[in-house]
Residue frames as qw, qx, qy, qz and C-alpha x, y, z in Angstrom:
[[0.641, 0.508, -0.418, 0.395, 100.72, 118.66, 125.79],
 [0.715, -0.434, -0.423, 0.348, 102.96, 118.55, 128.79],
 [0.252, -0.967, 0.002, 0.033, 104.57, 121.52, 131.04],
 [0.665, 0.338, -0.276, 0.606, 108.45, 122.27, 130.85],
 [0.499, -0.848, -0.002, 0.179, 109.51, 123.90, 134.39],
 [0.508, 0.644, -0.223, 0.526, 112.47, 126.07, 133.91],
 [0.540, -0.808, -0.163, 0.169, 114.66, 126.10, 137.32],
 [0.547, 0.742, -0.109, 0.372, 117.63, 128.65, 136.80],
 [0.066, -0.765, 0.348, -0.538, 119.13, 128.28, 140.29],
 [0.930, -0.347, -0.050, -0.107, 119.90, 125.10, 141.41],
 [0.333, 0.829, -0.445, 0.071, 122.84, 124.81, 143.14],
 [0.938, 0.117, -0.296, 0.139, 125.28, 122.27, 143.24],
 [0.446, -0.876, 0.184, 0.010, 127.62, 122.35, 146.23],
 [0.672, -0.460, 0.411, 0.409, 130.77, 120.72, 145.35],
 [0.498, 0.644, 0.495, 0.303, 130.50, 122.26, 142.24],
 [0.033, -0.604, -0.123, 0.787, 129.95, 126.16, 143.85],
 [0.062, -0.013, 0.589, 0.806, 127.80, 126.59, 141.00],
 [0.542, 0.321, 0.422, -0.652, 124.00, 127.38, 140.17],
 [0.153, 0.013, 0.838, 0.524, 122.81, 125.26, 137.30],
 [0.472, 0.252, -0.022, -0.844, 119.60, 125.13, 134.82],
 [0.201, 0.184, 0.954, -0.130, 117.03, 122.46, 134.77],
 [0.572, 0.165, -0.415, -0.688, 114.30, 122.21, 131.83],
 [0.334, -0.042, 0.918, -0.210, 111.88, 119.61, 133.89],
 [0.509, 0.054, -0.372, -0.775, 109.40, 118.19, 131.73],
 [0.329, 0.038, 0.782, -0.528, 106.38, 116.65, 132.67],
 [0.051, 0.189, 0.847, 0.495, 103.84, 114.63, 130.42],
 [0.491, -0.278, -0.203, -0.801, 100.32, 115.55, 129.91],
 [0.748, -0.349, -0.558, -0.088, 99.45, 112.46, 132.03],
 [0.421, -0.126, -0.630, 0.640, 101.39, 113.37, 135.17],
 [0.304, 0.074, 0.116, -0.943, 98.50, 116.49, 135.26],
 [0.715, -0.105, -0.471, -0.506, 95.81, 114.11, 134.20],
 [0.801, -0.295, -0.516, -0.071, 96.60, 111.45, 136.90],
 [0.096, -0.806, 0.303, -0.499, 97.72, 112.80, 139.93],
 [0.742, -0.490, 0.408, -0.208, 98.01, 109.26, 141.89],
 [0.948, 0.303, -0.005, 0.096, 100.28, 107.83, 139.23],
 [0.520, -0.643, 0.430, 0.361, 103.99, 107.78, 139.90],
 [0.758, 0.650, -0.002, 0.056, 106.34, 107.97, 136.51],
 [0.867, -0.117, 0.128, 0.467, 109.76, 107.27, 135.45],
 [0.007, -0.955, 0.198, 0.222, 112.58, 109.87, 134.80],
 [0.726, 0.443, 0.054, 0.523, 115.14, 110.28, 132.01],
 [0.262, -0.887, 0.109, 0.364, 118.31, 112.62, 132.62],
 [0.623, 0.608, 0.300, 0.391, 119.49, 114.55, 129.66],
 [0.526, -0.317, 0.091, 0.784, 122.46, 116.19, 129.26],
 [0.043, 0.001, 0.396, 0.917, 123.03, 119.86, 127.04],
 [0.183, 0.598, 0.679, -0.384, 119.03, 120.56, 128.70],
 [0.247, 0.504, -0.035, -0.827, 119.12, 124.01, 126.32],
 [0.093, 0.222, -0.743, -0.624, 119.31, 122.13, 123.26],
 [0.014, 0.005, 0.980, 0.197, 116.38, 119.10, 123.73],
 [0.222, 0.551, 0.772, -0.226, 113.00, 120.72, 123.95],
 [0.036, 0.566, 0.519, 0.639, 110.68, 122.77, 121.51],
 [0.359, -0.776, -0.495, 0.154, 110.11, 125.49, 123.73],
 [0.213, 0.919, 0.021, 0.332, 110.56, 129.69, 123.81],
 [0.048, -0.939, 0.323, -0.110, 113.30, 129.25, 125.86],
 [0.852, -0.126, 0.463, 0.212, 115.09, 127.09, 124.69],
 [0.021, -0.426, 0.488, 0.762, 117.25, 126.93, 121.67],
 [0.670, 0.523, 0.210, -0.483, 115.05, 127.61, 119.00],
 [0.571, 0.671, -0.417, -0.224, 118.04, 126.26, 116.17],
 [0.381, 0.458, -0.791, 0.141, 118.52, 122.75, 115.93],
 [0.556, -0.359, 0.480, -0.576, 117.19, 121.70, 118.86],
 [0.116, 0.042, 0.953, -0.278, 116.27, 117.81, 120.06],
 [0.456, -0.065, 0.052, -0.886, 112.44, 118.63, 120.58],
 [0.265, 0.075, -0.956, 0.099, 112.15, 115.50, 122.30],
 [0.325, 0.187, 0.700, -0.608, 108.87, 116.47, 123.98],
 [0.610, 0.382, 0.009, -0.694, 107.42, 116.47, 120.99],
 [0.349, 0.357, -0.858, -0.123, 108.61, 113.20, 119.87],
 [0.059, -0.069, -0.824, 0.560, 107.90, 111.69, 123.61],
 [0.661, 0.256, 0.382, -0.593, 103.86, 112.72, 123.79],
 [0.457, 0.396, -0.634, -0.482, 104.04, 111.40, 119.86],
 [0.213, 0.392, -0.885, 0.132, 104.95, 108.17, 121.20],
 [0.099, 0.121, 0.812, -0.562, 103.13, 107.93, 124.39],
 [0.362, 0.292, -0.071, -0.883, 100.08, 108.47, 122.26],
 [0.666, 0.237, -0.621, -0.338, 100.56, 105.71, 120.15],
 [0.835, -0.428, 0.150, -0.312, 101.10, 103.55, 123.14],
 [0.676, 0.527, -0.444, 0.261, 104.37, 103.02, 122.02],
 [0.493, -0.029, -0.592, 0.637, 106.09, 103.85, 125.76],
 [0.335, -0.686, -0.585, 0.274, 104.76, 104.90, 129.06],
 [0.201, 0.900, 0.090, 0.376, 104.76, 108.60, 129.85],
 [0.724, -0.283, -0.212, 0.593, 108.13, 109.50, 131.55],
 [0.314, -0.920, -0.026, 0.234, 109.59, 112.59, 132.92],
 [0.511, 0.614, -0.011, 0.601, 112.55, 114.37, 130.98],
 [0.349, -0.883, 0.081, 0.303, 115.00, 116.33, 133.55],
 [0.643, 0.603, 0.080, 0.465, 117.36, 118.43, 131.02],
 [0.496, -0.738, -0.053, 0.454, 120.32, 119.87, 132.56],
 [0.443, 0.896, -0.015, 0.004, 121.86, 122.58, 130.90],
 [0.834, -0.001, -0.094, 0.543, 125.45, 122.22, 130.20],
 [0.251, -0.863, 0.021, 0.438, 128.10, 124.92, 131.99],
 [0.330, 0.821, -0.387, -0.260, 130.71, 127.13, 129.70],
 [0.105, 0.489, -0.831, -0.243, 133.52, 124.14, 129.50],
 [0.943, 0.122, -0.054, -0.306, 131.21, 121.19, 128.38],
 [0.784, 0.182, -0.592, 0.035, 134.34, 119.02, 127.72],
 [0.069, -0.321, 0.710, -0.623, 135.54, 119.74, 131.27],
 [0.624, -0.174, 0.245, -0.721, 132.00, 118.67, 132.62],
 [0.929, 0.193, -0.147, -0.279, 131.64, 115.57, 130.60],
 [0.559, 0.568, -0.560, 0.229, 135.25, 114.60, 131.45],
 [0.829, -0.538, -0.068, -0.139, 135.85, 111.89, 134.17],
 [0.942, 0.031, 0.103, 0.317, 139.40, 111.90, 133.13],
 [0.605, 0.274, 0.202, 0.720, 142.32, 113.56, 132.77],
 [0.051, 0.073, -0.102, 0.991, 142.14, 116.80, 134.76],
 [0.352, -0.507, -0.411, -0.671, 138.06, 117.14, 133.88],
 [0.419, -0.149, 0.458, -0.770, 135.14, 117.60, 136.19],
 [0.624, -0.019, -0.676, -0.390, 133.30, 114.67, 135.16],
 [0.420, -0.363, -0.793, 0.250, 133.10, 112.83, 138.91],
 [0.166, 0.261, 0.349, -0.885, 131.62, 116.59, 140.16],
 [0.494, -0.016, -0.548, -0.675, 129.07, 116.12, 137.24],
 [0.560, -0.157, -0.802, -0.134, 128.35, 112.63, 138.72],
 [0.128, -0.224, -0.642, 0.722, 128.10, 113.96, 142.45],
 [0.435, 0.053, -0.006, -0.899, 125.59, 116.91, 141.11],
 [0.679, -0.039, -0.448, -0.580, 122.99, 114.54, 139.07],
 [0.553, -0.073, -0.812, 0.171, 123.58, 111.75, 141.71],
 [0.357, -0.385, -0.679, 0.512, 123.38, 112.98, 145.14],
 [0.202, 0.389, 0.126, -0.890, 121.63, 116.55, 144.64],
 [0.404, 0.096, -0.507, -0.755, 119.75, 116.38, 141.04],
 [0.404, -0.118, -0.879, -0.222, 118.14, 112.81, 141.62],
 [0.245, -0.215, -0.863, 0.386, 117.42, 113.12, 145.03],
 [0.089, 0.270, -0.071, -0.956, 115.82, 116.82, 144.50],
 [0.485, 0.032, -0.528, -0.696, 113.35, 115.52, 141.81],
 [0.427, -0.233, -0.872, -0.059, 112.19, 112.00, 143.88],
 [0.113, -0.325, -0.664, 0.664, 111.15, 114.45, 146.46],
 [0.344, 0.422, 0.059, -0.836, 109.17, 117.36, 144.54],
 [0.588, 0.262, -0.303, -0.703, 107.54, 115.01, 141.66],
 [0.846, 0.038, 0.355, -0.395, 106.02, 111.96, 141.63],
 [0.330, 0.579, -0.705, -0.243, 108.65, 109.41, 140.41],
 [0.991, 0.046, -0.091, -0.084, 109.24, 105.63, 139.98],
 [0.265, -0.824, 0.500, -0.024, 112.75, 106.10, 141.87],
 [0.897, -0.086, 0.421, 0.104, 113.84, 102.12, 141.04],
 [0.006, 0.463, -0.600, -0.652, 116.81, 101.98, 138.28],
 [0.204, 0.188, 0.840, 0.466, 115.01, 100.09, 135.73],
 [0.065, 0.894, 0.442, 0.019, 112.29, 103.01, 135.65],
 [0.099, -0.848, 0.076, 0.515, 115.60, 105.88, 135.78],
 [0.748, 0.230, 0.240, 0.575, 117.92, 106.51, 132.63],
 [0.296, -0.700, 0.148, 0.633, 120.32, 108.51, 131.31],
 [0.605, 0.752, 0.234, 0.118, 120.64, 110.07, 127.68],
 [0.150, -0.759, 0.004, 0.633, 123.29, 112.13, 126.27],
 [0.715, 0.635, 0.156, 0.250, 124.56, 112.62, 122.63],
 [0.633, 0.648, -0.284, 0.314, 128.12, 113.11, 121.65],
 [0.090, 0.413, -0.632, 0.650, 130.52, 114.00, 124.64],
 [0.499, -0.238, 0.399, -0.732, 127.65, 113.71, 127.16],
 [0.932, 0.144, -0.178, -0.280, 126.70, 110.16, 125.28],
 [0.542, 0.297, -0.691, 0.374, 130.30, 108.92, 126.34],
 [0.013, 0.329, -0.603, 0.726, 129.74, 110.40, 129.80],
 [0.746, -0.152, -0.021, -0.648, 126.17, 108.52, 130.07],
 [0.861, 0.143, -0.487, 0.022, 127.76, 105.26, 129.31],
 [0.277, 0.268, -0.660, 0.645, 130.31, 106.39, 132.54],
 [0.336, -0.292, 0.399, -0.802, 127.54, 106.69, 134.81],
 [0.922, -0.039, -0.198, -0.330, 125.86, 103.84, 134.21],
 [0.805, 0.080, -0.530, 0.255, 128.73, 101.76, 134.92],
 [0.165, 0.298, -0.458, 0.821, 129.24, 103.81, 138.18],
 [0.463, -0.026, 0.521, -0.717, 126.08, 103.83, 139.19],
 [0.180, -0.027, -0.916, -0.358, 124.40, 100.73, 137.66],
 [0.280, -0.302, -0.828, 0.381, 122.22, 100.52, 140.80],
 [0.016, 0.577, 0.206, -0.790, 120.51, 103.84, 139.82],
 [0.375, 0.478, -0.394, -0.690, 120.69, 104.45, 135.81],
 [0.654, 0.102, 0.748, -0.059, 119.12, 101.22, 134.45],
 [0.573, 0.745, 0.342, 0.006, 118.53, 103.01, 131.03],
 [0.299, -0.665, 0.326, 0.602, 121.54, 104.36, 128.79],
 [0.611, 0.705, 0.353, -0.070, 121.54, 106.30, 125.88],
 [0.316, -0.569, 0.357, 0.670, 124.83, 107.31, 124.62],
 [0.630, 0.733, 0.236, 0.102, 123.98, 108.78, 120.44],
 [0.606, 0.737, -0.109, 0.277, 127.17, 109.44, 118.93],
 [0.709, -0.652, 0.151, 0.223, 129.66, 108.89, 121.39],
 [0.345, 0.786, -0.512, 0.019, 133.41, 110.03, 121.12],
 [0.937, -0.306, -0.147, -0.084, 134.00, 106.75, 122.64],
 [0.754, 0.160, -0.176, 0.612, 138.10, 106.94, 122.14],
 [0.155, -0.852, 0.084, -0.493, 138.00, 110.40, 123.91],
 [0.674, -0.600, 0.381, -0.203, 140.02, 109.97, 126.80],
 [0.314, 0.341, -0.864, -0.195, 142.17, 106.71, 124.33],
 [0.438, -0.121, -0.871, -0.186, 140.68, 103.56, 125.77],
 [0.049, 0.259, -0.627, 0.733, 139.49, 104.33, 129.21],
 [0.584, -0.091, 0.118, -0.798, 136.07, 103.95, 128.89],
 [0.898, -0.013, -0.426, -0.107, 136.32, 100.17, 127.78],
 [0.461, 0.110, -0.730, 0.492, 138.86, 99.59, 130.37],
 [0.413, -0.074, 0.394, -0.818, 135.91, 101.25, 132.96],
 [0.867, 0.061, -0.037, -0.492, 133.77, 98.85, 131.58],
 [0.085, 0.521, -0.849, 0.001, 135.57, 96.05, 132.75],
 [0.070, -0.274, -0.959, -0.002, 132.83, 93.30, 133.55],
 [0.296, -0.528, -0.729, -0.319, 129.16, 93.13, 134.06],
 [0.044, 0.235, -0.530, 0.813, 127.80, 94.93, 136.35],
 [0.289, -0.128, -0.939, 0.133, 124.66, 92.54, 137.47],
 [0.166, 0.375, 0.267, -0.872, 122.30, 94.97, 137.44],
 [0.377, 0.747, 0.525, -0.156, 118.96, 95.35, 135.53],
 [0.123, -0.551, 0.178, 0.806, 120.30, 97.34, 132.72],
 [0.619, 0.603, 0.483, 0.141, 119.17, 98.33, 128.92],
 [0.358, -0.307, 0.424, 0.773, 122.52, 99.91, 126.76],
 [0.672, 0.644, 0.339, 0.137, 121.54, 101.98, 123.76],
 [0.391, -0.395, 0.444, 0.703, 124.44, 102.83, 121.13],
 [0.602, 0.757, 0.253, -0.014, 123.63, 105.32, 118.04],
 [0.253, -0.549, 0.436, 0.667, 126.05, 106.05, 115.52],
 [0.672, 0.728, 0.058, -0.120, 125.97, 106.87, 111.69],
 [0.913, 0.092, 0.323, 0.230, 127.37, 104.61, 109.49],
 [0.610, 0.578, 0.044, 0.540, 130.04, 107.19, 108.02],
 [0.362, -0.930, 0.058, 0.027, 130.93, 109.37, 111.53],
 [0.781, 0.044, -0.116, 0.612, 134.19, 110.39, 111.36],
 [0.170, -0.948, 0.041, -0.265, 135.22, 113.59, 113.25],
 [0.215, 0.330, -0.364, 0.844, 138.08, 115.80, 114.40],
 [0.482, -0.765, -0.408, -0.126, 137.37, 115.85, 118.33],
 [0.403, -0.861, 0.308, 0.027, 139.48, 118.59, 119.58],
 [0.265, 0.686, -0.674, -0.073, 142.22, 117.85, 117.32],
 [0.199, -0.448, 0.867, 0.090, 141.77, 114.29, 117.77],
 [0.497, 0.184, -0.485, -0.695, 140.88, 112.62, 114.58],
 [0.323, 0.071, 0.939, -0.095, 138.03, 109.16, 115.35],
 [0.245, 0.011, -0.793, -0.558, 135.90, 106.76, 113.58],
 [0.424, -0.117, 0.455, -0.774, 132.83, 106.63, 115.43],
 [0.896, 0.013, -0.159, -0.415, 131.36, 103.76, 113.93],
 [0.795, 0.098, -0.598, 0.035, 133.87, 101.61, 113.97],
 [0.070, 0.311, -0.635, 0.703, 134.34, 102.52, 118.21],
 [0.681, -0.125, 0.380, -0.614, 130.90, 102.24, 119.00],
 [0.886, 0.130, -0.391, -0.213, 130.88, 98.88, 117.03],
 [0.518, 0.183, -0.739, 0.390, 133.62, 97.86, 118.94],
 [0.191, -0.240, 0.408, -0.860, 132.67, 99.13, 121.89],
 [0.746, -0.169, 0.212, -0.608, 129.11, 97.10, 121.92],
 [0.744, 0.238, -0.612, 0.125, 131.34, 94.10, 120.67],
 [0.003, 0.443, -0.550, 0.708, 132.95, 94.85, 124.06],
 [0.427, -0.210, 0.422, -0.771, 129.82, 94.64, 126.13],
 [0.883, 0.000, -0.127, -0.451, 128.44, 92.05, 124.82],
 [0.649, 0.242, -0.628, 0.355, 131.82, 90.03, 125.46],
 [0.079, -0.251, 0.758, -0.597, 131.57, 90.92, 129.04],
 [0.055, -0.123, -0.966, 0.221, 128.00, 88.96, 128.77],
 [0.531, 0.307, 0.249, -0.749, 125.43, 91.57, 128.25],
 [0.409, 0.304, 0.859, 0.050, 122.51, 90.10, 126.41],
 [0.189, 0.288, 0.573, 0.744, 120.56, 91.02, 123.53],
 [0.210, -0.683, -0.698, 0.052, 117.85, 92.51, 125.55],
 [0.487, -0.593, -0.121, 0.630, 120.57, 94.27, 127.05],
 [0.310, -0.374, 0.287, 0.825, 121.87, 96.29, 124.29],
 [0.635, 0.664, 0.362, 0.159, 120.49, 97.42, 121.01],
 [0.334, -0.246, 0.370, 0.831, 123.11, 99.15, 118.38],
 [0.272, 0.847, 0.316, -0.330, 121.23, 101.77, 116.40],
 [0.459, -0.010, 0.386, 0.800, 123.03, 102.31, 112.82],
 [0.344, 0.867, 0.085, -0.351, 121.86, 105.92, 110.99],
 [0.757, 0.286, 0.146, 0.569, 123.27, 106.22, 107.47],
 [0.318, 0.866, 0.032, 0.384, 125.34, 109.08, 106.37],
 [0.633, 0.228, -0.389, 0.629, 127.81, 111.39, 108.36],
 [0.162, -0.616, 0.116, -0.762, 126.33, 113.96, 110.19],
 [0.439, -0.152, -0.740, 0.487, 126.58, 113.78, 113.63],
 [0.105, -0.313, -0.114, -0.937, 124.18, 116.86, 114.18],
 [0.382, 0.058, 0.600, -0.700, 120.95, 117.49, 116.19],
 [0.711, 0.311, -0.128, -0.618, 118.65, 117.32, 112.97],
 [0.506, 0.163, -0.847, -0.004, 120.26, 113.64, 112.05],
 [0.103, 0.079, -0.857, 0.499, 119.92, 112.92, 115.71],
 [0.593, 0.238, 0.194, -0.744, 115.75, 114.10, 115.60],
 [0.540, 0.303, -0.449, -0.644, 115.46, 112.31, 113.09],
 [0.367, 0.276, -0.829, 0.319, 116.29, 109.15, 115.21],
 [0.467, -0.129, 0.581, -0.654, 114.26, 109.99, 118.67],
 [0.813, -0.112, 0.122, -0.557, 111.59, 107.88, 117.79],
 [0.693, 0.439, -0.568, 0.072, 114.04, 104.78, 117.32],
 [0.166, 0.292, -0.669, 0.664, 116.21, 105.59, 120.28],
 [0.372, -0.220, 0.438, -0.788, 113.12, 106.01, 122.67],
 [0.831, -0.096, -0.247, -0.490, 111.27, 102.97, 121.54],
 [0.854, -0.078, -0.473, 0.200, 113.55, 100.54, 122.68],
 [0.249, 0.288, -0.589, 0.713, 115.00, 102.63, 125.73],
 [0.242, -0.119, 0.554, -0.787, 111.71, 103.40, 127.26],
 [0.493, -0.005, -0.804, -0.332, 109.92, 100.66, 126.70],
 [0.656, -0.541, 0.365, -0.379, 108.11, 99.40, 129.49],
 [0.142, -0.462, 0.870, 0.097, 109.94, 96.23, 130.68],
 [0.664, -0.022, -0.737, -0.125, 109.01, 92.26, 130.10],
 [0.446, -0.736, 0.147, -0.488, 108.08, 91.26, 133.45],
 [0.963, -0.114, -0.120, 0.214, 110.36, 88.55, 133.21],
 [0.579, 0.495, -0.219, 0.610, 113.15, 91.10, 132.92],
 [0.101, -0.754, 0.290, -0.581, 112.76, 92.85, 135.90],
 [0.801, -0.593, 0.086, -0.016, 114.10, 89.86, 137.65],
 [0.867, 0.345, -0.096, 0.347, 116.96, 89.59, 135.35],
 [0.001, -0.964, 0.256, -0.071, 119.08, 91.58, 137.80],
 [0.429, -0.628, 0.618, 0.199, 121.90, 89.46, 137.89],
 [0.851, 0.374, 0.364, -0.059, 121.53, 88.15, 134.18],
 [0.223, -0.762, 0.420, 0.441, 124.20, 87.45, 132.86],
 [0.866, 0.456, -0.102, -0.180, 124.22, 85.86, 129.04],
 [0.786, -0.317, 0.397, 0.352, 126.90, 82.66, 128.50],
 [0.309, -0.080, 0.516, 0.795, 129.37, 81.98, 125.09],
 [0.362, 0.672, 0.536, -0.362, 128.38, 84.95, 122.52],
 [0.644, 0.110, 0.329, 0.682, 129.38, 86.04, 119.43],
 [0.184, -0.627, -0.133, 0.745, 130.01, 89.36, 119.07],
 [0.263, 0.456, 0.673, 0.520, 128.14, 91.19, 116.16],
 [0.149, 0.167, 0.334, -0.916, 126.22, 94.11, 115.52],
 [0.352, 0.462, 0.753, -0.310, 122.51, 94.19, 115.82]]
């Protein structure tokens, strides 16, 4: 199995904060020591690995999914940097409206990323980096990507509050952004939730929402929409899922796609997959 590094003091300067990083490293990056690998960045780091210090209730336990996988030869073996979220999560995840959400994006951008391409053998190119988050942090995955396109080539946003913030995020997403990119959107087909006292339909946002993207021209390559029945919006629903979500995000590419950086798809009709 692979190694989980726990760093409990990394600090983030325009922040004035120390944060916690849960790096995780496949069994192959210790088996092949001249092989460079790609890197996912996951949000709410306590929650997503099987591991004694971690949360033991509920949890993600995405490394155990992720060797699963890479076993089967399903996807290459990628790197997992899990950042633990600070006491006001909605503040953190919030690019809007008062939050901290563009200090978030400074940390994992210009300290977190650059921090990891130096100390571990990565594949630094965006269509080898992504981003993951699930629920708040799955809205705020979808914001970085479109901010940094040119960096996150991989986005996972599971259960997004997408209307958080009222429309802002589709109006941020305002056109293509002509980049190498691969959108994934999970939601269960009955989400409805009180978020902080405001009441959304999470299916029918994220449906719109990839209606959205695909009207600005992504392509089917580009996007996949991931329906789960039922309502729960939970970790254990969301486990239940990884191996879904992670085939088609970390896929290795088509090598025709990794010229498609300025692909842009003509008259489509907007549907879900």
């Amino acid at each position: 199995m692979g190694n989980i590094q726990i760093i409990c003091d990394f600090y983030s300067p325009l922040e004035l904060v120390k944060r916690t990083l849960r790096i995780f490293t496949p069994e192959a990056y210790h088996q092949q020591p001249n092989r460079r690998f790609p890197v996912l960045y996951m949000f709410n780091g306590q929650n997503i690995f099987y591991h004694p210090e971690s949360a033991v209730y509920d949890n993600l336990g995405i490394n155990i999914t992720l060797e699963r996988l890479i076993a089967e030869d399903s996807i290459p073996p990628w790197i997992i940097v899990g950042v633990d979220h600070l006491p006001n999560r909605v503040a953190e995840y919030s690019p809007w409206y008062g939050g901290r959400g563009l200090l978030t994006a400074d940390f994992i951008v210009h300290h977190l990323k650059p921090y990891i391409d130096h100390h571990y053998r990565t594949r630094p190119e965006s269509q080898w980096t992504g981003v993951m988050g699930a629920s708040l942090s799955g809205s705020f995955s979808l914001f970085l990507g479109k901010k940094y396109p040119q960096i996150f080539g991989r986005i996972g946003s599971i259960s997004p509050p997408l209307k958080w913030g009222s429309d802002r995020l589709f109006q941020y997403w305002d056109r293509h952004t002509h980049y190498w990119s691969k959108i994934l959107l999970h939601v269960r087909s009955q989400e409805q939730y009180s978020f902080y006292g405001i009441w959304m339909d999470y299916f029918t946002n994220t449906t719109d929402f990839y209606n959205h993207l695909k009207s600005l021209g992504y392509c089917e390559h580009q996007l996949c929409f991931l329906l789960g029945e039922g309502k729960a919006d939970d970790k254990t629903a969301w486990r239940k899922q990884l191996p879904h979500i992670l085939r088609w995000l970390l896929q290795r590419p088509q090598p025709a796609t990794l010229l498609l950086r300025d692909c842009v798809c003509g008259s489509l009709q907007p549907g879900v997959a």
